[in-house]
C-alpha positions in Angstrom: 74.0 27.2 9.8 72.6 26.6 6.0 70.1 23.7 5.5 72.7 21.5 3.8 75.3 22.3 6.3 73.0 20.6 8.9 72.5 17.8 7.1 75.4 17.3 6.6 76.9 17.8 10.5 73.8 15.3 11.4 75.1 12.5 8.8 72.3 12.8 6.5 73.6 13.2 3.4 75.0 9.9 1.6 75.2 10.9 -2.1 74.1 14.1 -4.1 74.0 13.8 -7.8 75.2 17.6 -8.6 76.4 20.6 -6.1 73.4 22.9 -7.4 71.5 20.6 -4.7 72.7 22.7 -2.2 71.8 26.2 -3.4 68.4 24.9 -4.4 67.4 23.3 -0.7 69.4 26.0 0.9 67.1 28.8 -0.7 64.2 26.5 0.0 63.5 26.4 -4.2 62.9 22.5 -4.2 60.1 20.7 -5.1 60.8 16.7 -3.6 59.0 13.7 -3.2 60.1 11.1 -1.2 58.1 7.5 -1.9 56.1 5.1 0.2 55.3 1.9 -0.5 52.2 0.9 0.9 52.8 -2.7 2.0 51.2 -2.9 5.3 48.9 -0.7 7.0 51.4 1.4 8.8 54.5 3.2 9.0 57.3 1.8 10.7 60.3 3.3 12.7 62.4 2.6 9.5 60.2 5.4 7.6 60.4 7.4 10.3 64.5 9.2 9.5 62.4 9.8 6.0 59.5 11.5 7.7 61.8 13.9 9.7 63.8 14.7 6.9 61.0 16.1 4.9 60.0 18.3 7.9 63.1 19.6 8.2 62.9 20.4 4.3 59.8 21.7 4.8 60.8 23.8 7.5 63.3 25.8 5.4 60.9 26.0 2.8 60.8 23.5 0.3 58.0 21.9 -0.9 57.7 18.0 -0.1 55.7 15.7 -2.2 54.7 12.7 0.0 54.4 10.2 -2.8 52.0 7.0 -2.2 53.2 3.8 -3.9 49.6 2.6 -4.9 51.0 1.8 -8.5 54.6 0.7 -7.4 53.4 -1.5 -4.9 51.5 -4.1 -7.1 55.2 -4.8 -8.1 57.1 -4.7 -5.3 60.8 -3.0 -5.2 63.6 -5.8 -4.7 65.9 -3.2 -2.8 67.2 -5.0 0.3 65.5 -8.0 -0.4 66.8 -11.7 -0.8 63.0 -12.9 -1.9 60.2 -11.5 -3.5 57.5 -9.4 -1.6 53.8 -10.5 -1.1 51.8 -9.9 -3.3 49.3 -7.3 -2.4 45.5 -7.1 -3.6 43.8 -3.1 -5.1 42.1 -3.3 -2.0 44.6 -4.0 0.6 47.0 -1.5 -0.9 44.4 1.7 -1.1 43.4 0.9 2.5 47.1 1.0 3.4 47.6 4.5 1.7 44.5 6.1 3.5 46.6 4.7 7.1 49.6 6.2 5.8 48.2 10.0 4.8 46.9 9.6 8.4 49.7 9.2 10.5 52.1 11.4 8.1 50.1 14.2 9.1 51.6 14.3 12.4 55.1 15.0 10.5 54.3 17.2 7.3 52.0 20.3 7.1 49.6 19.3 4.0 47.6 22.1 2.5 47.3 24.9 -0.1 50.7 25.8 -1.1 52.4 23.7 1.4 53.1 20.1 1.0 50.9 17.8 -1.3 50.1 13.8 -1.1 50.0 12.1 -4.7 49.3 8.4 -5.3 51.3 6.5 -8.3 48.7 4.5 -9.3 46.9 7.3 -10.2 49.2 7.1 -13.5 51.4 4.1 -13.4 48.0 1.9 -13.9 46.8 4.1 -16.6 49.9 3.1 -18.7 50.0 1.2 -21.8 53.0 -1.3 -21.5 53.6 -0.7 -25.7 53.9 3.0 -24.9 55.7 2.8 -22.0 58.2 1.0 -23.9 58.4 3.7 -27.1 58.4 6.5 -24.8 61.0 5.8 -22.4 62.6 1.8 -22.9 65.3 3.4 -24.8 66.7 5.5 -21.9 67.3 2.4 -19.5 70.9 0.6 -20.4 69.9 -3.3 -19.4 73.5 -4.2 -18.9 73.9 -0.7 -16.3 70.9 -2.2 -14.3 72.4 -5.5 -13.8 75.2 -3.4 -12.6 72.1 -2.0 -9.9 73.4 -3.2 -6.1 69.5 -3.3 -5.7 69.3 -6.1 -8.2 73.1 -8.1 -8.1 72.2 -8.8 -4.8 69.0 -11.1 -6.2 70.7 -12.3 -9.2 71.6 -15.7 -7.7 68.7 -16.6 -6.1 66.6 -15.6 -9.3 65.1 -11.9 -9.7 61.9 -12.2 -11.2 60.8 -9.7 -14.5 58.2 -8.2 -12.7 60.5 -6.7 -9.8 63.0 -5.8 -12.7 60.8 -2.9 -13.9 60.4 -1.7 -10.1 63.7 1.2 -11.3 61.9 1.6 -14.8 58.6 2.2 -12.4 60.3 4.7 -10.2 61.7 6.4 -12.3 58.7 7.1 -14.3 57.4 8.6 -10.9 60.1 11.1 -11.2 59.9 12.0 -14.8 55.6 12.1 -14.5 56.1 14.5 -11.5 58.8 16.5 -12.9 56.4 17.7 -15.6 53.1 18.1 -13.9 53.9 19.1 -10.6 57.4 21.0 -10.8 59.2 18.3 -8.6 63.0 18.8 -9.1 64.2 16.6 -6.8 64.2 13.5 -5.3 65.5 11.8 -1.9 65.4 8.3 -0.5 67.9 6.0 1.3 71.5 5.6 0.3 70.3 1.5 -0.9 67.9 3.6 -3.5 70.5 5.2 -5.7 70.7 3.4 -9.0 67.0 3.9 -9.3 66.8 7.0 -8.4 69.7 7.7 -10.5 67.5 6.3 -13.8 64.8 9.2 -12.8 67.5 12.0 -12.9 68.7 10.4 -16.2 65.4 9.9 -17.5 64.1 13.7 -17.1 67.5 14.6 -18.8 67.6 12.6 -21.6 63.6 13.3 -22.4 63.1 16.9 -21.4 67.0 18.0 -21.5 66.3 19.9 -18.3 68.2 19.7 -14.8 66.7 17.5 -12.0 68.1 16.1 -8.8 68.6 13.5 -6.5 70.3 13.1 -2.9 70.2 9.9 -0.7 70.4 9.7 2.9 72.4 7.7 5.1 70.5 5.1 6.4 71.5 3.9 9.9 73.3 0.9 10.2 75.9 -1.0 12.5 73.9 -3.0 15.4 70.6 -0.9 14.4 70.5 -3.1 11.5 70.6 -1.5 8.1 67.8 0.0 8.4 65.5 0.6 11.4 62.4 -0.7 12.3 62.6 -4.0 13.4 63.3 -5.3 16.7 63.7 -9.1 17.7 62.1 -10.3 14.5 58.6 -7.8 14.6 58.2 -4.4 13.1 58.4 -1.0 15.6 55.3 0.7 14.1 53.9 4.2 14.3 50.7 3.0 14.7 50.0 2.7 18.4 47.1 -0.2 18.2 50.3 -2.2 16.5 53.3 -0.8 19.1 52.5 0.7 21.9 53.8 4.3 23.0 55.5 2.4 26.2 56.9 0.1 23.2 57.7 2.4 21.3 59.9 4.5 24.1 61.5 1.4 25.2 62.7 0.4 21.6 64.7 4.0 21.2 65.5 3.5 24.9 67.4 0.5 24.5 69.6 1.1 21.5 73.2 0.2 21.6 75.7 2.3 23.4 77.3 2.9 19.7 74.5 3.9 18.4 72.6 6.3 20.6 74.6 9.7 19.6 74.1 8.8 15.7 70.2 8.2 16.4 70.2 11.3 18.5 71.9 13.2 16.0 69.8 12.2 12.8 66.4 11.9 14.0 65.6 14.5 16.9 65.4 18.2 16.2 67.4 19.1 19.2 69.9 21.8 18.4 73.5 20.4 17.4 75.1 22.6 20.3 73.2 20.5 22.2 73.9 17.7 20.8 77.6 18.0 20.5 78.0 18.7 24.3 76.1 14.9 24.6 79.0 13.3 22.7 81.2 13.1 25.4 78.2 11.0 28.1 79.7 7.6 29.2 78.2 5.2 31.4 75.2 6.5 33.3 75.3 9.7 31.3 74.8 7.9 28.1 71.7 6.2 29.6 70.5 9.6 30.1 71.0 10.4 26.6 69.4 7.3 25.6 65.9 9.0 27.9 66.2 12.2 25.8 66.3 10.0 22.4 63.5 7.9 23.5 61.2 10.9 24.8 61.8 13.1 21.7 60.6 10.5 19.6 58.3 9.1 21.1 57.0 12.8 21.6 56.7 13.4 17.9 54.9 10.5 16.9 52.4 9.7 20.0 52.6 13.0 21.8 54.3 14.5 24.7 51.4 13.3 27.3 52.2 9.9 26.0 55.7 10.0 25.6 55.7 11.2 29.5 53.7 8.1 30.7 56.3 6.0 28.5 58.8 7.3 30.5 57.4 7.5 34.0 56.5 3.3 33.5 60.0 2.8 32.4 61.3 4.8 34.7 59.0 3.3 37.8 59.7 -0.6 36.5 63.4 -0.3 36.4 63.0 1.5 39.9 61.3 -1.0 41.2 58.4 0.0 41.4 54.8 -1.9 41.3 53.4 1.1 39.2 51.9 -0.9 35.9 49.4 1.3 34.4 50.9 2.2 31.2 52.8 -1.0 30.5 51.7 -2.9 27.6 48.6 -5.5 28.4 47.6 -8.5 26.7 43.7 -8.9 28.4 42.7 -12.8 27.8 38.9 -14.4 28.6 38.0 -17.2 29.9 38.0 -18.7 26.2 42.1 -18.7 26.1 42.2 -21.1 29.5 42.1 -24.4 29.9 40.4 -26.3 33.2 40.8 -22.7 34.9 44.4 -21.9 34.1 46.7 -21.5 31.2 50.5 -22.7 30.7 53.5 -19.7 30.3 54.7 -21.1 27.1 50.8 -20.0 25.8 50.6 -17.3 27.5 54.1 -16.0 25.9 52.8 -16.4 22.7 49.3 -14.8 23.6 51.3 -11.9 24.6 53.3 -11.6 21.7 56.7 -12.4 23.9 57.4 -15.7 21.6 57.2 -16.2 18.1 56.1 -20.1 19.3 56.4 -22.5 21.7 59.0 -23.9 20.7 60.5 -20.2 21.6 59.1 -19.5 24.6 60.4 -23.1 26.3 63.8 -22.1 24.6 63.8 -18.4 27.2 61.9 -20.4 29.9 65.0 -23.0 30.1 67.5 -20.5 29.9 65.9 -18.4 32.7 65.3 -15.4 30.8 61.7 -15.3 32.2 60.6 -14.0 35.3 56.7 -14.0 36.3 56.6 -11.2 39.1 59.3 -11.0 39.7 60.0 -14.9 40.1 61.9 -16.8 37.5 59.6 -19.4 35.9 61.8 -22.6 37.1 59.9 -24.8 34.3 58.3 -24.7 31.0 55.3 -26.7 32.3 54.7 -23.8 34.7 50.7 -22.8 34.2 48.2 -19.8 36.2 45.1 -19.9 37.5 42.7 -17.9 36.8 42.6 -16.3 39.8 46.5 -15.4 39.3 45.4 -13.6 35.8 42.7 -11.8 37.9 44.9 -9.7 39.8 47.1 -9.1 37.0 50.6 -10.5 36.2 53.6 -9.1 35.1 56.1 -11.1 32.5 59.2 -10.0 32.3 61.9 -11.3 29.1 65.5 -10.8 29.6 66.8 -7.4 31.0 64.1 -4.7 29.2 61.0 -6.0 28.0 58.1 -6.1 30.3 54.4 -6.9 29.8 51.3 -7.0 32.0 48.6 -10.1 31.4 44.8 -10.0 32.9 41.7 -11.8 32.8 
């Protein structure tokens, strides 16, 4: 099966912008980039379908461009958003690149004549706004923007000038790369179209020469529309932020409706394979949801970790007393009070409530258990002996996590 053909039978093509596309990636004669915004200091399950597809790209040849929002991030891109982003400092945002190059190297093989890392900022905050205007202003229709999903969907709580020029931005990106580093093509989620449609359009217009654009199907339904966070906190690929067992048990616990599509988009498993999974129901489907988890987790933490992942989950829904890999919040004597501490802290410590006012919410309605036992009050407190031995906190069906002194 052809490149685009696979894409395509693994749902992960949205919109292309001309047929030629599929010659061009097919015979591996693309140059892409696909963009990062650097707004924390690591990638998140949500970058993660991008990541993939750029090895698979990669792997038939093409040439990815692993572009670094260092310039694009100072504004902050209004896609998906119903207020505006923080505002990040020069500082913050360069430290967040140098985590990002780190952990994509796990996905893309960087080097001579393979794929290449550029920053924006290394031109975007070289420009002068008067030039920027003569040399490129007159391409962008102000009335087709306002037409832009990414920016009707801010219009009535206010969109402020400075995320308006976030398409004018990226689409610069495009035309800048088109003519110094032979990138024809472009790919991003399906919410990015319009301004990746301006690039296309820009490089047209300006150069008169052919460039390209494809979007991707993000995932959607109960996965939210678009991955990466989980009860209210980001699944990120930085283990010191989410764990590997975290991690696992996040792609373990998708919904039933959604396992196949995840399966099918984001693991490299061969679509035989795959297609022969379709059919799982009930315990079968649980299995699949194993195989998701462990492929994943594989690719971004390794398969040693990815196999202690699943022999904890495995062990704790068994039963078992087995703890070693479960995620651990360690507290000192410094977090007690007169020798003990109360479960609503402690939840919060942990990272298992947002607040207090959270915690006593799952407290009351019994969705905590404290090994094993079901915390009958909100007032309930440990000693520190208790937080010696080790205790385990478990909230609602799936999420466990270990507490010691």
């Amino acid at each position: 099966m052809k490149l685009y053909d696979e894409l395509k039978a693994r749902g992960l093509v949205a919109q292309i912008t001309d047929e030629e596309i599929i010659d061009v990636i097919n015979e591996g004669k693309a140059t892409f980039y696909i963009g990062f915004d650097c707004t924390a200091d690591s990638l998140t399950a949500g970058h993660f379908m991008a990541l993939t597809l750029m090895k698979r790209l990669q792997m038939a040849g093409n040439k990815p461009i692993a572009l670094i929002g260092g310039g694009t991030t100072m504004i902050g891109d209004p896609s998906g958003r119903t207020d505006m982003r923080k505002m990040l400092t020069r500082e913050d945002i360069e430290h967040n690149a140098a985590c990002f190059k780190k952990q994509m190297e796990r996905f893309i093989d960087f080097g001579e004549g393979k794929a290449i890392m550029l920053n924006n900022a290394d031109w975007l905050l070289k420009l002068n706004y008067i030039e920027l205007l003569r040399e490129v202003g007159a391409c962008f229709s102000v009335n087709n923007m306002l037409r832009a999903e990414c920016y009707k969907q801010r219009m009535e709580k206010g969109l402020s000038f400075l995320e308006f020029n976030y398409m004018i931005m990226q689409s610069y990106d495009f035309y800048y790369m088109f003519q110094h580093y032979g990138c024809n093509m472009q790919f991003g989620g399906d919410d990015q179209w319009s301004n990746m449609l301006g690039g296309t359009e820009l490089i047209r217009r300006k150069l008169g020469k052919d460039a390209y654009a494809m979007t991707i199907t993000l995932l959607t339904d109960s996965q939210g529309k678009k991955m990466g966070k989980t009860a209210g906190n980001a699944v990120w690929l930085d283990p010191n932020k989410t764990s590997p067992f975290e991690f696992y048990q996040y792609w373990r616990n998708v919904d039933d409706a959604d396992v196949m599509k995840c399966i099918r988009m984001l693991t490299f498993l061969p679509l035989e394979q795959i297609d022969e999974m379709a059919s799982w129901k009930d315990q079968k489907l649980n299995e699949a949801k194993e195989i998701l988890a462990y492929e994943l987790t594989s690719m971004v933490h390794g398969k040693e970790e990815a196999e202690k992942a699943q022999n904890t989950a495995r062990a704790l829904f068994g039963g078992a007393a087995d703890t070693e890999h479960m995620p651990t919040t360690t507290l000192t004597e410094a977090d007690l009070t007169d020798g003990g501490i109360g479960i609503l802290t402690l939840m919060v410590k942990a990272g298992l409530a947002a607040s207090n006012g959270e915690a006593r919410r799952l407290v009351t309605q019994g969705g905590v258990l404290v090994n094993g036992e079901k915390v009958a009050a909100p007032t309930a407190s440990f000693t520190k002996d208790q937080l010696a031995e080790g205790i385990v906190i478990k909230k609602g069906k799936k999420v466990y996590h270990k507490v010691t002194l």
